[in-house]
C-alpha atoms as one frame of an Amber mdcrd trajectory, in Angstrom:
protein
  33.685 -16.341  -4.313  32.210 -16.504  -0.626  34.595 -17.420   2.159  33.448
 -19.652   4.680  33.984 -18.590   8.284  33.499 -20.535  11.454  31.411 -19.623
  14.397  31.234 -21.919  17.926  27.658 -23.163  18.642  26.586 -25.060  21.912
  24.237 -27.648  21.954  20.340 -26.607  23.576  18.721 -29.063  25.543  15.806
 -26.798  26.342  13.524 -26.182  23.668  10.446 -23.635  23.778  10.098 -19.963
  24.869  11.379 -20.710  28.790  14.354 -22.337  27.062  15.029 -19.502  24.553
  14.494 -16.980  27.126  17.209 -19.178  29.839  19.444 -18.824  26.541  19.224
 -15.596  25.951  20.054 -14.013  29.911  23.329 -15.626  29.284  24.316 -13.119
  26.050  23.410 -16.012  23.823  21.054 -15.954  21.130  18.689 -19.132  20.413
  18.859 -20.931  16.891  18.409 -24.035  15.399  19.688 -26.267  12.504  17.549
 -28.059   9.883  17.696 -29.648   6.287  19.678 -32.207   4.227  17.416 -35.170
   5.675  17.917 -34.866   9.331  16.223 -34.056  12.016  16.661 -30.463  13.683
  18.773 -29.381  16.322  18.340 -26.634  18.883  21.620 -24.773  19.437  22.658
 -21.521  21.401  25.419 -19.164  19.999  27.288 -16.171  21.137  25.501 -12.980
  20.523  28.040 -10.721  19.933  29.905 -13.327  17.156  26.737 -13.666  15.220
  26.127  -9.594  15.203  29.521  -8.811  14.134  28.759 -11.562  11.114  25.425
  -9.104  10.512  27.358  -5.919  10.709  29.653  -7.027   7.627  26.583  -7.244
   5.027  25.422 -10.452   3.322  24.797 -12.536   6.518  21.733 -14.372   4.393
  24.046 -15.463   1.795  26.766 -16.531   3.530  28.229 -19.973   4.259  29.076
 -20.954   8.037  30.589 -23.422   9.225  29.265 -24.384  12.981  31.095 -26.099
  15.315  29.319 -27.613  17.976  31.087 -30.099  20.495  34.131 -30.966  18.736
  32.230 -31.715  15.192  31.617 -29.275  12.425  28.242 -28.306  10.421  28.191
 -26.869   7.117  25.130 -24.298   7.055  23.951 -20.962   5.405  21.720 -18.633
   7.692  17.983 -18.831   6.510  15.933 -16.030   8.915  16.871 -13.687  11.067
  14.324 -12.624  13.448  14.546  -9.560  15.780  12.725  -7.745  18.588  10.294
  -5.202  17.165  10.925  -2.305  19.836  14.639  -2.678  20.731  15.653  -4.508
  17.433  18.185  -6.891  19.327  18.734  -9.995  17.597  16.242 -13.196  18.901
  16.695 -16.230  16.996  18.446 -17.443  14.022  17.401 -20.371  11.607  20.528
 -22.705   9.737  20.250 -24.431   6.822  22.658 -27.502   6.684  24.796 -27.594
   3.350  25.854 -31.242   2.313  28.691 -31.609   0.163  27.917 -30.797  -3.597
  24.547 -29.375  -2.415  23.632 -26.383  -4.527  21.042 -23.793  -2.706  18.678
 -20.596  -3.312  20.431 -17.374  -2.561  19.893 -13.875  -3.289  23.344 -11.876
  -4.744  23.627  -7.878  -5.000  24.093  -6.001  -7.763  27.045  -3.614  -8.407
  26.832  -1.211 -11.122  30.063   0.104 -12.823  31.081   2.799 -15.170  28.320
   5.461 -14.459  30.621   7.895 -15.606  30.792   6.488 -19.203  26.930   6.321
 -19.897  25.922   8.819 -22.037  22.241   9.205 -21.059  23.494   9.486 -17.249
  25.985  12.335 -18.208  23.013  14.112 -19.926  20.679  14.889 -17.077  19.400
  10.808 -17.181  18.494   9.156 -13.754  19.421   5.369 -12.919  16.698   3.385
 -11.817  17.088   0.243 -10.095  14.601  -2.538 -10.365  16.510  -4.927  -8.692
  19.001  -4.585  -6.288  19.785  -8.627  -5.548  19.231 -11.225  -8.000  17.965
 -14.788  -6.512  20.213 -17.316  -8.022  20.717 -21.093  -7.401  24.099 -21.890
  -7.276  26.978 -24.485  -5.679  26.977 -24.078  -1.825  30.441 -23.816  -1.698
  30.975 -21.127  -5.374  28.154 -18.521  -3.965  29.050 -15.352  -5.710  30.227
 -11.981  -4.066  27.896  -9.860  -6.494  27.237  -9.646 -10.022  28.540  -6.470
 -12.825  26.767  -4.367 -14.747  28.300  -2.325 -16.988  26.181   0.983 -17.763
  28.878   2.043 -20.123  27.122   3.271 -23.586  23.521   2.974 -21.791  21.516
   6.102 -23.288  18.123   7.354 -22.267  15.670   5.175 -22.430  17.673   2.105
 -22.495  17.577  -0.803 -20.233  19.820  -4.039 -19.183  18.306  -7.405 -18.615
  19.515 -10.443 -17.075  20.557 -11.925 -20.204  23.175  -9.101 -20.172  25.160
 -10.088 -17.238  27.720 -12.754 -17.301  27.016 -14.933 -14.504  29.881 -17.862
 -13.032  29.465 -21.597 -14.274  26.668 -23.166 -12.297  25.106 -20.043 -11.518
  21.366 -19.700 -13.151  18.857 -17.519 -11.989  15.724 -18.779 -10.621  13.938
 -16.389 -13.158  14.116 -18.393 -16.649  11.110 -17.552 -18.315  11.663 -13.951
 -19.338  14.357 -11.856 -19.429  13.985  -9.515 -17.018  15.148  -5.826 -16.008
  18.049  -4.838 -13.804  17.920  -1.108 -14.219  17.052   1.382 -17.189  18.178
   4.917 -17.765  14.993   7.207 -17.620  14.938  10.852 -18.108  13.938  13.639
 -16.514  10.188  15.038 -16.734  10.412  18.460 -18.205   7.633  20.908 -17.052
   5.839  22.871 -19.919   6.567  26.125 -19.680   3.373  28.917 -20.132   2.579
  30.541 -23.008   2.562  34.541 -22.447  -1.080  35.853 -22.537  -2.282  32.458
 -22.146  -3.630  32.949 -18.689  -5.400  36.150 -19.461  -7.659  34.316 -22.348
  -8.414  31.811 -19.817  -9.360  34.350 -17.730 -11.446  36.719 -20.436 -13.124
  33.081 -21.134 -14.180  31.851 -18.262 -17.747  32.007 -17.108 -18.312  34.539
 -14.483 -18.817  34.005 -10.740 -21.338  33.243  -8.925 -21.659  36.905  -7.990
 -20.928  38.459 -11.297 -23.848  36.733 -12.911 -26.178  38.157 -10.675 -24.856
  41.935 -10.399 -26.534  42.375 -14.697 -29.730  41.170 -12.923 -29.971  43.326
  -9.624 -29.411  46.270 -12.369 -32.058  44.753 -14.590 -34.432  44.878 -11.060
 -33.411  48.592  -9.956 -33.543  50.195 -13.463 -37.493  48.568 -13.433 -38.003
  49.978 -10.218 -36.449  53.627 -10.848 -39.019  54.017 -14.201 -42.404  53.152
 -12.305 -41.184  55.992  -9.670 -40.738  58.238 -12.054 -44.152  57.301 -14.217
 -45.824  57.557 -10.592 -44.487  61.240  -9.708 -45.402  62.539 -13.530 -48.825
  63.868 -14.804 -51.265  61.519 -15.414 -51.879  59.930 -19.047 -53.947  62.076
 -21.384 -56.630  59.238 -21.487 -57.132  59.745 -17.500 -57.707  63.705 -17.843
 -60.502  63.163 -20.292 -62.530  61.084 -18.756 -62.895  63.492 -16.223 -66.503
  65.443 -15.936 -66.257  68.952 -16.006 -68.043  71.081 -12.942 -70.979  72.930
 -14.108 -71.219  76.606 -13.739 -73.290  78.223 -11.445 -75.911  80.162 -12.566
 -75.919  77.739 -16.137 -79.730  76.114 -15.496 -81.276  79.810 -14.484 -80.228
  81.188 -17.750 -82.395  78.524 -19.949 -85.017  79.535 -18.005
C-alpha cells in the first residue's frame, strides 16, 4: 500500500498573481488546500521538495501529509500545473483527506509473465488500452498498482477488469461493463503476388491516352496516302470517253 510522506508548507497571506509571483522569487512554489468542508487555504512550499516528490512517479496518487505551523494536514495532490515554455513547476492544488475518507484515484497497471503467453511468443503484439485504472478506494489503503497476468493469453484474446483481483474496498469507478485492459493482437500479414499476375493486369488494361489515338492517326494517313495515289494515276475510263474526238482536216472537203 501507499506510504505517506511529509512535506513542510508555510502559510500564504497573499493571494492572487502578485502574491504567487512574491512566492515564487523565493524558490517556493504557490498552492493551496481545499475539501472535507472547510474553507481553502493558500500555502507556499519548497520547490525543490515537491519536484523530488514528482521525480519518483505517482505524485497524483499519493498521500501527503502537510505540515504547516506546528499542525499537520492530511491531503492527496489534485493538479499540477506548469509553465508551458520552460515547464517549471507553478502551482499545486491539495485535497484534504479526513479520517476514513475514501477518494478517486487513478492506479497503474503492471503486466507480468509476458514470457509465458503463448500468442506473445508467436509473433503476437500486446496492446494496452489502459495503462491506469481510476479506482475509489480508502485514503489511507491506496494501492501501489494492480497485476495482470498474461500467462496462457493467445492471439486474439483479451483481459477485462473482472479479471484482476483488486484489495478489499477497492472498486473501480467503471461498474457497468466489464471493460478491456489489454488484448493480444496479431500481426497483419501482407499478401504476397501471384507470378504473372501483374502482366494480365497489364495485357488488360485499357490503353493510354496516347495509344488510343496512334490506330486513328494511321486510320487518317493510310486515307490520305490512297487519294495521292488515285490523283497521280490515269484518269477513270468513264472520264476518257466523254471526251470529243478532234476532227480531221480535210474530212468536210471530201463530202463535197
Amino acid at each position: 500500500m501507499a506510504q505517506v510522506s511529509e512535506i513542510k508548507a508555510y502559510a500564504r497571506p497573499r493571494a492572487g498573481k502578485g502574491g504567487a509571483r512574491a512566492v515564487r522569487r523565493q524558490a517556493q512554489v504557490p498552492g493551496i488546500i481545499y475539501g472535507d468542508g472547510r474553507a481553502p487555504e493558500n500555502i507556499a512550499l519548497n520547490t525543490n521538495e515537491v519536484v523530488n516528490l514528482m521525480n519518483r512517479g505517482r505524485f497524483l496518487s499519493t498521500v501527503l501529509d502537510l505540515e504547516i505551523d506546528g499542525a499537520r494536514t492530511r491531503v492527496i495532490p489534485r493538479e499540477v500545473q506548469l509553465d508551458p515554455v520552460s515547464d517549471k513547476l507553478v502551482h499545486v492544488d491539495f485535497q484534504r483527506v479526513g479520517a476514513g475518507a475514501r477518494i478517486r484515484v487513478n492506479v497503474p497497471v503492471k503486466f507480468m509473465n509476458e514470457s509465458l503467453s503463448p500468442g506473445l511468443k508467436r509473433g503476437g503484439v500486446l496492446n494496452i488500452v489502459r495503462h491506469d485504472i481510476e479506482v475509489t478506494c480508502p485514503a489511507d489503503a491506496i494501492p501501489d498498482h494492480f497485476e495482470v497476468n498474461l500467462e496462457g493469453l493467445e492471439i486474439g484474446r483479451s483481459v477485462h477488469i473482472s479479471a484482476v483481483k483488486l484489495p478489499d474496498g477497492v472498486k473501480p469507478t467503471i461498474l457497468n461493463r466489464d471493460f478491456t485492459i489489454c488484448t493480444v493482437a496479431g500481426h497483419k500479414l501482407e499478401e504476397e503476388p501471384v507470378p504473372g499476375a501483374e502482366a494480365a493486369a497489364a495485357e488488360g488494361a485499357a490503353p493510354a491516352e496516347g495509344e488510343a489515338a496512334a490506330p486513328a492517326a494511321e486510320a487518317g494517313e493510310a486515307k490520305a496516302a490512297g487519294g495521292k495515289e488515285a490523283a497521280g494515276g490515269k484518269a477513270p475510263a468513264g472520264k476518257e470517253a466523254a471526251k470529243p474526238a478532234a476532227a480531221k482536216p480535210g474530212a468536210d472537203k471530201g463530202k463535197k
